[in-house]
N, C-alpha and C positions, 0 to 999 in steps of 0.2 A: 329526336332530331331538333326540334322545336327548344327543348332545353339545352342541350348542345351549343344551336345558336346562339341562344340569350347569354350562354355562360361564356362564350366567346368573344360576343358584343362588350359584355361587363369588363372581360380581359384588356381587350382595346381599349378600353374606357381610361382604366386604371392608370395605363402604361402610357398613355396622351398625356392624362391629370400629371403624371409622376415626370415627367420630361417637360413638359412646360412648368412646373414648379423648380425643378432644378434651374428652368431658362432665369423667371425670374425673383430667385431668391438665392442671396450669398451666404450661407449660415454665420458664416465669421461676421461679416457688418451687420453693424445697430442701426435698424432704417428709423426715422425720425416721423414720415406719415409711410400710414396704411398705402398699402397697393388696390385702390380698386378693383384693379384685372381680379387679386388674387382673392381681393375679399369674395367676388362674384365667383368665381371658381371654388373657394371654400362652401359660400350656399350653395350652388346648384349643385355640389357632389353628395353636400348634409343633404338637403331636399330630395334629392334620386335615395338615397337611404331611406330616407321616415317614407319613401312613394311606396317604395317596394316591403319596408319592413309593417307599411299599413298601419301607422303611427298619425291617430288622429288627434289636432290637440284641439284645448275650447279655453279664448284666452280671455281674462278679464281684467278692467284696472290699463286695458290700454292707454286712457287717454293721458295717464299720469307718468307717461314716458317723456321725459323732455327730448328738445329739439337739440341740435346742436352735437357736440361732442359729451361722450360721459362717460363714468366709468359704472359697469356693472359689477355688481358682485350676484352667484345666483346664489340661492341657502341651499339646496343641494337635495331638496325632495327626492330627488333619485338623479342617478348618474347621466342621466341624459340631458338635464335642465341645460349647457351651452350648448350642448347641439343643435337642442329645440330653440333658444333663443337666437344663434344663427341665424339658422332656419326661416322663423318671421319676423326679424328686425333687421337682417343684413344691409339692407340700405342707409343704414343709420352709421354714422360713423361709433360702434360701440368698442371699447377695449375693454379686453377680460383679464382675470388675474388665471392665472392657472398654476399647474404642479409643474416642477419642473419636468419630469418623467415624460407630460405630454408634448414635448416641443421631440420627443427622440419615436414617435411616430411616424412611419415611412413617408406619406403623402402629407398627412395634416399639419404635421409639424412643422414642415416647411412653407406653410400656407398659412400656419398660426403664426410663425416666426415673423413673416414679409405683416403680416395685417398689425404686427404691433402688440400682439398678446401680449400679456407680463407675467415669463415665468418667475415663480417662487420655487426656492429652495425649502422644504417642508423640514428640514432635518436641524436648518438653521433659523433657532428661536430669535435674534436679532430678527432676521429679512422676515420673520413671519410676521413681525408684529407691524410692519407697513413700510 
């Protein structure tokens, strides 16, 4: 019953995230700044994921994160490196470069889209090279 619950709560969860992502993001406009709202709704959903998936990280070399706006790129040690960066630097105004593919993700995408991700077309070696 107990998991029941929880898988039900999760359910709710999803369907709240995924209706106020539709509220505020238009996939056809190109937004200019990040949405706060959405950026914070992108971490705490990453964050409820690493909570529950028990994804402990150990960060080092923080202090060499500049202030301001930036652009990250992560080298891709495993496939989770932008989640996890998410995750604990969300407060930072960060934009990421991603694959185009990731922007056609039911929830994320439209939470990557509004925060200002920068999908790449991987197929097209012009847009890959920057």
């Amino acid at each position: 019953m107990f998991i029941g619950g929880y898988l039900f709560g999760v359910l709710l969860l999803w369907i709240y995230c995924d209706v106020v992502g539709r509220i505020v993001n238009d996939k056809k406009k190109t937004y200019d700044t990040p949405s706060v709202f959405a950026r914070n709704l992108l971490v705490r959903g990453i964050t409820f994921i690493n909570f529950h998936a028990r994804i402990k990280v150990q960060v080092k070399g923080k202090e060499k994160i500049p202030g301001g706006t930036f652009l990250l790129v992560a080298n891709h040690k495993s496939k989770f490196d932008p989640m996890i960066i998410t995750s604990l630097y969300g407060k930072k105004d960060i934009a990421f470069l991603t694959k185009q593919e990731n922007m056609k993700i039911p929830l994320g995408g439209r939470l990557m889209h509004r925060c200002c991700f920068l999908p790449l077309d991987r197929s097209d070696k012009l847009q890959s090279l920057g």
